[in-house]
SERO-4910 file (N, C-alpha, C, O; in steps of 0.05 Angstrom, whole numbers):
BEGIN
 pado doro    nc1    nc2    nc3   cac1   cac2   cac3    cc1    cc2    cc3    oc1    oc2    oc3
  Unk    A     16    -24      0      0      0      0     17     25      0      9     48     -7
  Unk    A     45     19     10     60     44     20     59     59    -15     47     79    -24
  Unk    A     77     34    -30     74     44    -61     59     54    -76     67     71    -92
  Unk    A     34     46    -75      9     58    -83      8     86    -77     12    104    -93
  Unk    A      0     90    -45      7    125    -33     16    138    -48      5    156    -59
  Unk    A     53    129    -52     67    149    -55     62    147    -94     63    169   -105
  Unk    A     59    131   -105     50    143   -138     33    150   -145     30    154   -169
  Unk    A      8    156   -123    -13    166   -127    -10    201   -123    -23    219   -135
  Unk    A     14    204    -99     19    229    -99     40    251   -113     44    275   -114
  Unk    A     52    221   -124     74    237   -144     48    243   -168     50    264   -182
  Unk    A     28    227   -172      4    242   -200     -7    257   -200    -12    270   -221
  Unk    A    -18    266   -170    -32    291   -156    -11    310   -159    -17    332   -167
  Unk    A     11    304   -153     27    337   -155     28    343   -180     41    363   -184
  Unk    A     20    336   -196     24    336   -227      4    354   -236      6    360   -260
  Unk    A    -17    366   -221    -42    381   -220    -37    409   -211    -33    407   -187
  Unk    A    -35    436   -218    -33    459   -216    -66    461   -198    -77    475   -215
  Unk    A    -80    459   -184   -110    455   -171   -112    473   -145   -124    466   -125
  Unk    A    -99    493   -147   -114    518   -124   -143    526   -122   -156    531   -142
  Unk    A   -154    528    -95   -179    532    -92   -197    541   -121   -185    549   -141
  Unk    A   -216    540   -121   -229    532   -146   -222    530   -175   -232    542   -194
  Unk    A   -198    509   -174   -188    503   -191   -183    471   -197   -165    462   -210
  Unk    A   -202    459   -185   -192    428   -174   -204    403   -198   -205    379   -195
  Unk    A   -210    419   -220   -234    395   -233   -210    378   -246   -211    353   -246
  Unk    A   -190    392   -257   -171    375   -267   -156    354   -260   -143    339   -275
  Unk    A   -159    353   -227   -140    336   -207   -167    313   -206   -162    289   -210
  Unk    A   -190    321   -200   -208    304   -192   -218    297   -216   -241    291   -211
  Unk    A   -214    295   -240   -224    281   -263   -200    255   -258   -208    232   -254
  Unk    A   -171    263   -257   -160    239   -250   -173    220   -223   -174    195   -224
  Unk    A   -177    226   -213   -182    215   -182   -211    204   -192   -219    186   -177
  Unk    A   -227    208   -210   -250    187   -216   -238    178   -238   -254    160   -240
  Unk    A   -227    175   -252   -214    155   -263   -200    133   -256   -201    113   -270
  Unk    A   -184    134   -229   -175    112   -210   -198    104   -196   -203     80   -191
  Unk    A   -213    123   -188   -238    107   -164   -263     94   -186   -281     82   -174
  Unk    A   -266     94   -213   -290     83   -225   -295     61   -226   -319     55   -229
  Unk    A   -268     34   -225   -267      5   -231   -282     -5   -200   -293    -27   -196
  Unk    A   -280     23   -178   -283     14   -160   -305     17   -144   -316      0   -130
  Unk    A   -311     41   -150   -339     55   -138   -365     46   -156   -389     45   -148
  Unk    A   -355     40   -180   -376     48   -204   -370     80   -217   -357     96   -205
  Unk    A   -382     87   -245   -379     98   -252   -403    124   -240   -403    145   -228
  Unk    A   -422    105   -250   -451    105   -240   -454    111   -217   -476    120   -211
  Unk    A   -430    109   -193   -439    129   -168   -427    149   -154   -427    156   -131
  Unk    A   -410    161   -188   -399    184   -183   -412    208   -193   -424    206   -214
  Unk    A   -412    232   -180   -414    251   -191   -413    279   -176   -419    278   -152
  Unk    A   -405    302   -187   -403    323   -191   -423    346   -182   -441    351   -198
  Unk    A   -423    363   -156   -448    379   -152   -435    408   -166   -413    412   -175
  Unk    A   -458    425   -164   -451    451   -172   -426    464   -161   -409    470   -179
  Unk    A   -419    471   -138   -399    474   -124   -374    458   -139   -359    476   -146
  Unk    A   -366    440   -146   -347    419   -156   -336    406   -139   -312    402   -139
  Unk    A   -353    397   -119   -334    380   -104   -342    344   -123   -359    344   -141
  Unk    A   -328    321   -118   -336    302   -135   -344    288   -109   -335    294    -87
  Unk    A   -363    264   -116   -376    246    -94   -378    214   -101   -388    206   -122
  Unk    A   -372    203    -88   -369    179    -98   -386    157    -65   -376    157    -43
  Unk    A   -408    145    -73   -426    128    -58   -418     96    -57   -417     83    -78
  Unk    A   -412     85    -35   -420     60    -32   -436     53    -17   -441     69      1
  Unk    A   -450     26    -17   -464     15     -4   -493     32     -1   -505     41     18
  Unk    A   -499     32    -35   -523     52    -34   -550     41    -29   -558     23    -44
  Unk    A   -564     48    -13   -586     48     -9   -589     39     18   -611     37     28
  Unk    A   -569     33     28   -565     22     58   -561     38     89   -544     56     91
  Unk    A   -575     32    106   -572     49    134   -572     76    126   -584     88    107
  Unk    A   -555     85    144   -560    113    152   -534    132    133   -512    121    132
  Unk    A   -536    151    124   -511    165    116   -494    169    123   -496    186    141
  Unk    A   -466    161    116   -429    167    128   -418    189    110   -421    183     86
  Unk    A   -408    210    114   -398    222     92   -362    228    112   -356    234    135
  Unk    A   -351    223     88   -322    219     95   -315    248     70   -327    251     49
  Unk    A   -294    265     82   -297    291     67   -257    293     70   -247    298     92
  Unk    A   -238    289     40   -219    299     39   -208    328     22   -198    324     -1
  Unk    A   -208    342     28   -199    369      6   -188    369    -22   -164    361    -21
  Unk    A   -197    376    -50   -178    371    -60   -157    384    -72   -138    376    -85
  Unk    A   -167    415    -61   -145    442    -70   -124    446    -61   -116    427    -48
  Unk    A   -109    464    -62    -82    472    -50    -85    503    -48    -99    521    -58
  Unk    A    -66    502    -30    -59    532    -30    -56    550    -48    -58    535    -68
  Unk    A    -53    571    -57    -44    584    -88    -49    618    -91    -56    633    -72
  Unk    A    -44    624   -112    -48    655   -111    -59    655   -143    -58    639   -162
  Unk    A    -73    689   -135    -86    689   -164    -80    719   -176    -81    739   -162
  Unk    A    -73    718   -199    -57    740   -212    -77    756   -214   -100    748   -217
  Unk    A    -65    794   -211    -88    816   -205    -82    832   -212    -99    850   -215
  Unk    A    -54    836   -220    -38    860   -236    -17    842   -254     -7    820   -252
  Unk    A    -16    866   -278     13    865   -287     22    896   -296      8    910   -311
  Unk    A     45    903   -284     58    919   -285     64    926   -317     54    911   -334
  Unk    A     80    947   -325    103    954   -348    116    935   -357    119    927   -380
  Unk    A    126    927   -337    158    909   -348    152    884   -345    171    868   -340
  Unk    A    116    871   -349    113    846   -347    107    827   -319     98    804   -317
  Unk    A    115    843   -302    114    829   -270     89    829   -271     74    845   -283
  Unk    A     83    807   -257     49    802   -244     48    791   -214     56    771   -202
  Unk    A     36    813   -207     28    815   -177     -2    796   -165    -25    798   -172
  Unk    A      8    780   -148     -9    760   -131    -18    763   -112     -8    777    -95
  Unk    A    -43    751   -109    -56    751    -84    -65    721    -73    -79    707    -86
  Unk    A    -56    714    -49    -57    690    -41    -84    679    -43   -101    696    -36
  Unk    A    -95    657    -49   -106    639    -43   -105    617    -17    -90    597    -17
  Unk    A   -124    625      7   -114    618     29    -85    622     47    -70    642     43
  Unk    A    -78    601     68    -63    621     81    -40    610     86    -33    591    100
  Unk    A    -18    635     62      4    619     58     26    625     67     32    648     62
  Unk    A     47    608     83     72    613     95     95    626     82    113    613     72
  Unk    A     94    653     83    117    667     54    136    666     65    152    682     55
  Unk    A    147    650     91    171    656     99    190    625     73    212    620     63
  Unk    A    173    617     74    191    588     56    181    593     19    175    574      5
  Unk    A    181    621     12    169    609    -16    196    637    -31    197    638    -56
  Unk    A    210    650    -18    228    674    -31    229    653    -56    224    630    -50
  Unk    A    235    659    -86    240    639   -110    237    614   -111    254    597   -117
  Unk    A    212    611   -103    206    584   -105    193    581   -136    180    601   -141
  Unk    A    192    565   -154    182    564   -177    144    560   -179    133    543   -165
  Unk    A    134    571   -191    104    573   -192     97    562   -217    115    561   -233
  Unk    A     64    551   -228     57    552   -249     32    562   -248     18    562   -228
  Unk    A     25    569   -268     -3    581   -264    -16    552   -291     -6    536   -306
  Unk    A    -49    562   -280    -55    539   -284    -66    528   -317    -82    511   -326
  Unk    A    -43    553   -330    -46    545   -372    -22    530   -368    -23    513   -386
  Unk    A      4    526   -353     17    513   -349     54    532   -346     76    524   -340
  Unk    A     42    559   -355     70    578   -358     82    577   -329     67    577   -309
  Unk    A    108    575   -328    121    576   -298    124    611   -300    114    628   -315
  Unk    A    144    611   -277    148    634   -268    163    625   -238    163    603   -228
  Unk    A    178    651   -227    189    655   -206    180    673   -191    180    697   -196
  Unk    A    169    658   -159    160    680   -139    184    689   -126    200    674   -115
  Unk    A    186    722   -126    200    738   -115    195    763   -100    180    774   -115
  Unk    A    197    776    -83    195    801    -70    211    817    -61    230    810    -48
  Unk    A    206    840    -66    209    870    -73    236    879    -47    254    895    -48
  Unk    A    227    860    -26    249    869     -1    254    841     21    250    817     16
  Unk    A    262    851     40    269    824     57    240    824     74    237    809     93
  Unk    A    222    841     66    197    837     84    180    816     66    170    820     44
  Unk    A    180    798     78    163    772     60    131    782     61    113    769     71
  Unk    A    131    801     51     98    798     56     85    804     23     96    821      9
  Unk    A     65    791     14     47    787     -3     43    808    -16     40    807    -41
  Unk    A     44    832     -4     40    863    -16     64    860    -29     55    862    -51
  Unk    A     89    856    -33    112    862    -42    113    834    -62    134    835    -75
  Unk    A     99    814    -67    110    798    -71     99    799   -105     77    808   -112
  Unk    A    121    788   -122    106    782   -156    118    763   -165    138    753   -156
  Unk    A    102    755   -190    112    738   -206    135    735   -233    122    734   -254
  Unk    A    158    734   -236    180    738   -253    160    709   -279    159    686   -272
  Unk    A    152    716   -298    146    695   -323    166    694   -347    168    676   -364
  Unk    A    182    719   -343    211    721   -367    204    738   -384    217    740   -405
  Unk    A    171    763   -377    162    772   -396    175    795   -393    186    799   -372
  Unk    A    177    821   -419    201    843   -405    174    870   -424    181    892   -432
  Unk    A    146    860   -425    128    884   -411    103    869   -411     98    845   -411
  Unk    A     83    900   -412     57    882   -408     49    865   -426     35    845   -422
  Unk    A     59    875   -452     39    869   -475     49    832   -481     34    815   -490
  Unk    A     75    828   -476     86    805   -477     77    790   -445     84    767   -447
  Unk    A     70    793   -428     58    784   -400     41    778   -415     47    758   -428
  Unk    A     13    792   -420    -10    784   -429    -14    767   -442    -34    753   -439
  Unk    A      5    761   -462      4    737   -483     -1    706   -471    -12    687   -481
  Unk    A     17    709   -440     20    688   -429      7    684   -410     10    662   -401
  Unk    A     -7    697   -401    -29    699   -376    -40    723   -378    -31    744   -385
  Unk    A    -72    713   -366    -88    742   -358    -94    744   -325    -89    729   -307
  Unk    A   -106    766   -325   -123    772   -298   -138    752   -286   -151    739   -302
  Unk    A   -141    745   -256   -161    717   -252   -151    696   -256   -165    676   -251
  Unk    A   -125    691   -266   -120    662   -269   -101    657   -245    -89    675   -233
  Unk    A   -100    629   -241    -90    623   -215    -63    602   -217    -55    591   -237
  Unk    A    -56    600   -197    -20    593   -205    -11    578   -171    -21    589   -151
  Unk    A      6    555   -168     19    539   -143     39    542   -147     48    553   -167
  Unk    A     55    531   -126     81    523   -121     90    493   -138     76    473   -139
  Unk    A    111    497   -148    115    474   -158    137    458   -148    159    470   -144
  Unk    A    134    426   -141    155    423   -119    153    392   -121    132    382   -128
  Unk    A    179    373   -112    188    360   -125    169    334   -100    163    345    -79
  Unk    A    162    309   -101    156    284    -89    182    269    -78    201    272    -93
  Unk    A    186    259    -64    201    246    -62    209    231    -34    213    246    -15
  Unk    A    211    207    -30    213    186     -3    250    188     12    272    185      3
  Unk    A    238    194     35    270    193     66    252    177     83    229    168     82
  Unk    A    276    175    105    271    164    120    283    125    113    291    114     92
  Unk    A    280    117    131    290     86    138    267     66    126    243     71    125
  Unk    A    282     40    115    258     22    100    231     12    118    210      3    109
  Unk    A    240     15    148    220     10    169    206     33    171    183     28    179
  Unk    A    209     57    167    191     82    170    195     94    157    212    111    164
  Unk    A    182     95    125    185    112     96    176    137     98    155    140    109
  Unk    A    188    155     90    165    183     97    167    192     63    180    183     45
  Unk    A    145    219     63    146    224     43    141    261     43    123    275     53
  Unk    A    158    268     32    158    299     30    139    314      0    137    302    -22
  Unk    A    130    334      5    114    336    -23    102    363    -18     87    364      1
  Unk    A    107    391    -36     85    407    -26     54    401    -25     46    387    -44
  Unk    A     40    408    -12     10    400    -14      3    379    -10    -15    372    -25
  Unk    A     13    358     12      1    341     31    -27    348     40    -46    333     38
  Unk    A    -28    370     49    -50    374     59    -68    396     34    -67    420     28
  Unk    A    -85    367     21    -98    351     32    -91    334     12   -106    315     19
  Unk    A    -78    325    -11    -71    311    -25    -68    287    -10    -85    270    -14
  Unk    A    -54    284      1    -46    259     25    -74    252     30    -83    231     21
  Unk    A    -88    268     43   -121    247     32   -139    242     28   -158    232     41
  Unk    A   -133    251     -1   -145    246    -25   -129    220    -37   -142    207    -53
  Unk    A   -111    214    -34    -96    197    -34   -104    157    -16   -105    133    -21
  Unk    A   -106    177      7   -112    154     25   -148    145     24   -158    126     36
  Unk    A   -160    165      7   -194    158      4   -188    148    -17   -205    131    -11
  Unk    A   -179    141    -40   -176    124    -57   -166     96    -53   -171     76    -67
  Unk    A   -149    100    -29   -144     73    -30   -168     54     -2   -169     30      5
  Unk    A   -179     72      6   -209     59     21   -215     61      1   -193     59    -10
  Unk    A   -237     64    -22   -245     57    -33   -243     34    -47   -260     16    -48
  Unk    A   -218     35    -58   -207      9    -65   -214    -15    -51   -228    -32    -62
  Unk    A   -203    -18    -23   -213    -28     -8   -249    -41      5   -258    -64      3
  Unk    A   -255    -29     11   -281    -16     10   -296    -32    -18   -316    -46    -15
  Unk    A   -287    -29    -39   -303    -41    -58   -311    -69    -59   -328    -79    -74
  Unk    A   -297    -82    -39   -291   -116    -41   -315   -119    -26   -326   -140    -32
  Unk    A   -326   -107    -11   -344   -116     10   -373    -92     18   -388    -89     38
  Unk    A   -369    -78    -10   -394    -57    -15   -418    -64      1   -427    -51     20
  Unk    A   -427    -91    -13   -452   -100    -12   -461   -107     21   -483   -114     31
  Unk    A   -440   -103     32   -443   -107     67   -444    -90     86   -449    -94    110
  Unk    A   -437    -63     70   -439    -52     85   -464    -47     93   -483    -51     78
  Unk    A   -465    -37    121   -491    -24    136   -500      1    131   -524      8    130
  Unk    A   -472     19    126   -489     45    120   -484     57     90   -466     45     77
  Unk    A   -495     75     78   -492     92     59   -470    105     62   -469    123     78
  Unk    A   -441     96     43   -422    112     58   -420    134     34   -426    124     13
  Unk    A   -415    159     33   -403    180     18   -379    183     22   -370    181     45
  Unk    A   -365    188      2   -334    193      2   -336    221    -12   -338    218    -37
  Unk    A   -336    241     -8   -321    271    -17   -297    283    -21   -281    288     -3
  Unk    A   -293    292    -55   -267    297    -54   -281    329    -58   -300    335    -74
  Unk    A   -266    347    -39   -286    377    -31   -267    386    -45   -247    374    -52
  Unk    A   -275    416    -51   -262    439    -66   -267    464    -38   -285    469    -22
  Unk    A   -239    475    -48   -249    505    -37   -243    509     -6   -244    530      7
  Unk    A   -236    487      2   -218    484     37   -211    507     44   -222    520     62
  Unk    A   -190    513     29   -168    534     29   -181    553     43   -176    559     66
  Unk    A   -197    563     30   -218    590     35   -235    596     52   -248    616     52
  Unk    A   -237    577     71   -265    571     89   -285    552     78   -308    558     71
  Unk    A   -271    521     76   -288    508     77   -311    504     68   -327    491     79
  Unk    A   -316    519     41   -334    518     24   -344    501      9   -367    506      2
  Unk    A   -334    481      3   -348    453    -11   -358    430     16   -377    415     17
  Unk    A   -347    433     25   -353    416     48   -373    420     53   -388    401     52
  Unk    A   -386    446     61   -414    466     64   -437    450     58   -455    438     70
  Unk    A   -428    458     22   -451    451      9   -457    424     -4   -478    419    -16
  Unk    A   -436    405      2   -434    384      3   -450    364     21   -463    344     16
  Unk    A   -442    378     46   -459    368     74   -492    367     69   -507    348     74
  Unk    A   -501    395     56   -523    406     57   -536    381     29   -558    370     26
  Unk    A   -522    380     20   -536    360     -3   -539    332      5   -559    320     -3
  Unk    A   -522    323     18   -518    291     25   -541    287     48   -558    269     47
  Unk    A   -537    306     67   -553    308     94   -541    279    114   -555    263    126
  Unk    A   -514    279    111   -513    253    127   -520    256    162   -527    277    174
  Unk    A   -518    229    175   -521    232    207   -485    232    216   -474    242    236
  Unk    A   -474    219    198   -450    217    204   -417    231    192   -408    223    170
  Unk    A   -410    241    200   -390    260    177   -360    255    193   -356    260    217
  Unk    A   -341    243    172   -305    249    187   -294    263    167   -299    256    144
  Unk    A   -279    283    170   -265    296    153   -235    276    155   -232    261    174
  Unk    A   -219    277    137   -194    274    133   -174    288    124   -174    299    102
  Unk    A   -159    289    138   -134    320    132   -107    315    153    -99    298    169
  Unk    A   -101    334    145    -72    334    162    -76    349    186    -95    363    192
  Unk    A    -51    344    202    -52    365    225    -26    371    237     -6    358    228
  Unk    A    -22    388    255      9    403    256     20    371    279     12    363    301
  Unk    A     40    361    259     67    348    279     74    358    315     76    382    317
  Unk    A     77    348    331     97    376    347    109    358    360    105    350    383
  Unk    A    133    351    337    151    333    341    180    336    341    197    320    347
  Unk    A    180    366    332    212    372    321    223    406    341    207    423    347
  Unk    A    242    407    344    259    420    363    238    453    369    229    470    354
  Unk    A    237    448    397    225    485    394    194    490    391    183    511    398
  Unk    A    182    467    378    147    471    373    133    471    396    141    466    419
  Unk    A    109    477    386     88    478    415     79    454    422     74    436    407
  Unk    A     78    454    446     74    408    453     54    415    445     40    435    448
  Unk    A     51    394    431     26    375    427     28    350    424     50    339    427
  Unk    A     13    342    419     17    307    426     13    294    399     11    270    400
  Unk    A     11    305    376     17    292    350     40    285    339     53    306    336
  Unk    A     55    262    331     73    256    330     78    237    300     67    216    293
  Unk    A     98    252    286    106    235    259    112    205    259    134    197    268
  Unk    A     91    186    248    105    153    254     82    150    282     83    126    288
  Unk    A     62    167    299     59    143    319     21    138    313      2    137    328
  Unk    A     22    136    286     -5    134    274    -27    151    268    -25    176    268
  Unk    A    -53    136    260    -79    155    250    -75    169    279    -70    160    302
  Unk    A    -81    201    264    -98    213    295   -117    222    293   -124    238    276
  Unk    A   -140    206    323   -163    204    317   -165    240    337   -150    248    355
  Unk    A   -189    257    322   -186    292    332   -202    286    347   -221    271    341
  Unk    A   -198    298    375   -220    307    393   -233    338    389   -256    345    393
  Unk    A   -211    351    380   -215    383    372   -200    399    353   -176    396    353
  Unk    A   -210    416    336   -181    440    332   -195    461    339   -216    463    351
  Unk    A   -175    483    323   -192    506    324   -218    512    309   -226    536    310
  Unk    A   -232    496    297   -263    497    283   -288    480    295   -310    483    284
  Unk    A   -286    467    311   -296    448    325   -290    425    350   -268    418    356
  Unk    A   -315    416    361   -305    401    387   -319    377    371   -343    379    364
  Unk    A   -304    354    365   -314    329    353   -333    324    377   -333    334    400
  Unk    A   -353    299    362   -380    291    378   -363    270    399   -343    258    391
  Unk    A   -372    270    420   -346    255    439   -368    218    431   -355    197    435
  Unk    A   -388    216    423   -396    188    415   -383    183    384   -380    160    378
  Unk    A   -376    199    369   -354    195    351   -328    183    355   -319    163    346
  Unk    A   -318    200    371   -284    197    377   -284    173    401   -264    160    407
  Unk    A   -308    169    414   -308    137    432   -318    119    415   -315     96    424
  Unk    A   -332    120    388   -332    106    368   -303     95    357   -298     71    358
  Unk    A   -288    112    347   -258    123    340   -242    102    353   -233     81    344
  Unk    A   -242    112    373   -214     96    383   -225     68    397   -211     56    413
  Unk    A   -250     59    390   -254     29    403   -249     17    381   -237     -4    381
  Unk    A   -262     32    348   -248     16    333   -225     -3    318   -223    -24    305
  Unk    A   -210     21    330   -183     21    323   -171      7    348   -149     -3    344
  Unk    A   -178      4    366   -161    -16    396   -175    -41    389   -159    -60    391
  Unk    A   -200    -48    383   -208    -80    374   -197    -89    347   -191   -112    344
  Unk    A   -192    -68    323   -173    -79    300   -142    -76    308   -130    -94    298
  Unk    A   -134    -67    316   -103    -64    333    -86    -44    316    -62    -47    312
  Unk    A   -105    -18    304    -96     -5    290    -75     20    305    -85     31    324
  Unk    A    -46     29    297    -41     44    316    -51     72    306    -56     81    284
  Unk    A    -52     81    328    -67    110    334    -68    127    358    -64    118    381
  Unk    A    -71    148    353    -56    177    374    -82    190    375   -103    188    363
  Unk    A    -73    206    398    -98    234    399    -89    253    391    -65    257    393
  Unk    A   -115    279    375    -97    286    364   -122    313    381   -146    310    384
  Unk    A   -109    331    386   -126    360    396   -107    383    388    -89    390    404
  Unk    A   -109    392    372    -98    421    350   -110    442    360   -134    447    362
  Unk    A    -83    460    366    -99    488    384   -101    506    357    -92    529    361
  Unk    A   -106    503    342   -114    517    317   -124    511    302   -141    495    309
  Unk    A   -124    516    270   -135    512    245   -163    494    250   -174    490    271
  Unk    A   -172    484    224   -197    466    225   -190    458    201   -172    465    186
  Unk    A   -211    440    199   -217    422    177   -244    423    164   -260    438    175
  Unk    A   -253    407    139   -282    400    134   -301    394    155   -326    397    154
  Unk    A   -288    386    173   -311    371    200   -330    389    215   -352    386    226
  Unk    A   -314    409    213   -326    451    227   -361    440    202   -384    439    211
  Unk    A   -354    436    178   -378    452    162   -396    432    169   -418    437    178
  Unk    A   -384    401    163   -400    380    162   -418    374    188   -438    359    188
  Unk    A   -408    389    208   -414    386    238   -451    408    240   -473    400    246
  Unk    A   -441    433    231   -455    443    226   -481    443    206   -502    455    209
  Unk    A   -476    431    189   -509    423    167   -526    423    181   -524    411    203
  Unk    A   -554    439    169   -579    426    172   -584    431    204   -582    452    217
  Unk    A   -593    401    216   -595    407    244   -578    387    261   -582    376    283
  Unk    A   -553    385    238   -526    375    261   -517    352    250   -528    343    230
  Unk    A   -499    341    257   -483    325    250   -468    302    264   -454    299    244
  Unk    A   -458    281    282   -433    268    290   -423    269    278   -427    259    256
  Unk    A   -399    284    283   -375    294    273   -352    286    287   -352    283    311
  Unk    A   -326    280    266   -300    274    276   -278    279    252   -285    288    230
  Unk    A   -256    274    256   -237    276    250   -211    246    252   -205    233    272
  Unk    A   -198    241    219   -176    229    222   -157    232    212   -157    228    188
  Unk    A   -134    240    226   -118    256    214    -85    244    215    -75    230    234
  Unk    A    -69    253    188    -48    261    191    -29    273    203    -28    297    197
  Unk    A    -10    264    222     14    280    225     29    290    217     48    274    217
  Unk    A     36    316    203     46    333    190     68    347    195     62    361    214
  Unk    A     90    352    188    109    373    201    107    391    173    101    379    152
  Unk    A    111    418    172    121    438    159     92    444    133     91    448    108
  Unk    A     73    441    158     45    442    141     52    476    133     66    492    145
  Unk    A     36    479    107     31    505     92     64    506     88     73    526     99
  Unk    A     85    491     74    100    503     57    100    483     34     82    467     31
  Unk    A    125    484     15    125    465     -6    138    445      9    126    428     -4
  Unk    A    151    430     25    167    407     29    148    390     64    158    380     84
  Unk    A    127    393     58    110    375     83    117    350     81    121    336     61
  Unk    A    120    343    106    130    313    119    117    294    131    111    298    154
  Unk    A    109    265    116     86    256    137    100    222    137    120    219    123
  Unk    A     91    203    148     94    178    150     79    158    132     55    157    137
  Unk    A     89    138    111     78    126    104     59    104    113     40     93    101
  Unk    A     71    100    144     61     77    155     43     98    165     25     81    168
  Unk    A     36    112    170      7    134    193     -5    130    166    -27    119    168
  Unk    A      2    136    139    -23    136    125    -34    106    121    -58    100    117
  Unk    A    -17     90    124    -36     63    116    -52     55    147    -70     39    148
  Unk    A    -42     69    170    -60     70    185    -82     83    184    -99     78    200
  Unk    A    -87    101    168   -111    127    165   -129     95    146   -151     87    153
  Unk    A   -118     86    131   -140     77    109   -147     49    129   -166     34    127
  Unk    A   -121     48    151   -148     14    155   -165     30    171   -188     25    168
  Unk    A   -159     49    186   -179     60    207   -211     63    190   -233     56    197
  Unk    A   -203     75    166   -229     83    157   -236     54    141   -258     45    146
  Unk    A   -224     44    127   -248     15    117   -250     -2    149   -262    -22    142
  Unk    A   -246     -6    182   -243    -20    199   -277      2    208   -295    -13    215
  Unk    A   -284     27    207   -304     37    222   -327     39    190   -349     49    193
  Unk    A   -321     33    170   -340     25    146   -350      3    155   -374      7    160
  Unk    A   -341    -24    162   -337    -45    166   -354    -55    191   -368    -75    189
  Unk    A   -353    -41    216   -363    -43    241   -387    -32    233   -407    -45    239
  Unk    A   -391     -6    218   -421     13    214   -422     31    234   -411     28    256
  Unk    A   -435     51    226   -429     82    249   -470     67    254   -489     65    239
  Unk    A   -464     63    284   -498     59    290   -503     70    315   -524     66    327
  Unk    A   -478     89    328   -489    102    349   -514    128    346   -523    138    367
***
């Protein structure tokens, strides 16, 4: 499975897919999940998040919700001399991006650079090689949107593979819902509940596909999947998430307090399959689970997450073996049925 992961994410990086820009990444991603899901139980809402059903017509609704955008910026000026000035797309760490290489999403690169040693966004533009406007324009317009471009690649020891990549989060899983599915397909017909799998758009921004995703599905049951901050390496704020010591099942972040009959769902699962797994409580950010929690007139809500180090730059760090723990966790609580 480790293999699978990691060439699934070397194909996803292959996708320029900043907040609402994701259809191109997730046309691939139903192309791998169709042998498996059906073709027939995929599809596409207005918003663009993509949805893929098993075990239809059965019990009660599960919706499992992974992101499929990235961070990014969207061009808003171009100067005289060809520079084009950016504006972030969600919320991005400029201390790690001075010349980092970008593409926008017709496929032209460019080099992000700024104006002074003050890394901030106001100062920051895009170098495309153009030398004015009229030659800029040719190669990009106004509104179009542009990532970091940055290399895949496996460290770490043959007992604990890791894998570095910008945009783990949430690629990593989107990654790891493909391979539940996979999974998951062998034994559709048993399951108990209606499960939904969501690949959401629009994270970045406040959680916007998740929203309206929730609101369409109307499940009883909702886990987001995503990453969350490591605080494992010299100097960070304790926390008790740790690279290598498995799925972590969320009690909280900063967007929500998981349903505590969720997360005692959670971890009984995972201690009767002998899955390893951590707690994971994030004094910040959120996930899909904030929106999904919220629908309608409520939700059981939780979270399973990734341990992450050096979330929001290009070179994030996670464990191969935590992710093949993320996917038994989720086909092991498919499997059991959410019937609290």
């Amino acid at each position: 499975m480790k293999d699978s992961i990691f060439n699934t994410m070397k194909a996803l990086n292959g996708f320029v897919s900043p907040s609402a820009h994701e259809r191109e990444e997730l046309e691939y991603v139903k192309k791998e999940i169709a042998p498996f899901a059906g073709e027939e139980n995929i599809c596409f809402d207005k918003m663009g998040n993509m949805i893929a059903v098993l075990g239809k017509g059965k019990g009660e609704k599960v919706m499992f919700s992974a992101h499929s955008d990235t961070l990014g910026f969207v061009a808003y000026f171009i100067d005289e001399k060809g520079f084009v000035k950016v504006s972030p797309l969600g919320g991005i760490n400029t201390q790690t991006l001075r010349g980092r290489q970008v593409r926008f999403t017709n496929g032209v690169n460019g080099l992000l650079c700024f104006e002074s040693g003050d890394l901030n966004m106001r100062t920051a533009y895009v170098d495309i090689g153009a030398s004015s406007k009229e030659e800029a324009e040719k190669l990009i317009s106004l509104g179009m949107a542009a990532s970091v471009v940055g290399e895949v690649f496996r460290m770490g020891t043959e007992n604990d593979p890791r894998i570095v990549s910008p945009f783990l989060d949430d690629r990593i899983a989107v990654a790891i819902q493909i391979e539940a599915i996979k999974k998951l397909s062998e034994c559709a017909n048993e399951l108990k509940n209606e499960v939904y799998f969501v690949f959401s758009v629009q994270e970045e921004v406040g959680i916007r596909g998740a929203s309206t995703a929730a609101f369409g599905i109307d499940p009883v049951y909702g886990v987001a999947i995503d990453v969350t901050s490591a605080a494992d390496t010299p100097k960070c704020d304790p926390m008790n998430m740790s690279v290598g010591a498995g799925a972590c099942i969320k009690y909280m972040d900063g967007s929500l307090i998981c349903s505590p009959k969720m997360t005692e769902f959670m971890n009984r699962v995972a201690e009767d399959a002998g899955i390893k797994h951590q707690t994971e409580i994030l004094l910040h950010g959120g996930t899909d689970a904030a929106a999904i929690q919220r629908t309608r007139a409520g939700v059981y809500a939780g979270g399973i997450s990734i341990a992450t180090r050096y979330i929001h730059t290009p070179t994030e760090e996670v464990s191969l073996a935590d992710c093949e723990s993320c996917v038994e966790l989720i086909v092991a609580l498919c499997k059991e049925g959410f019937t609290f």
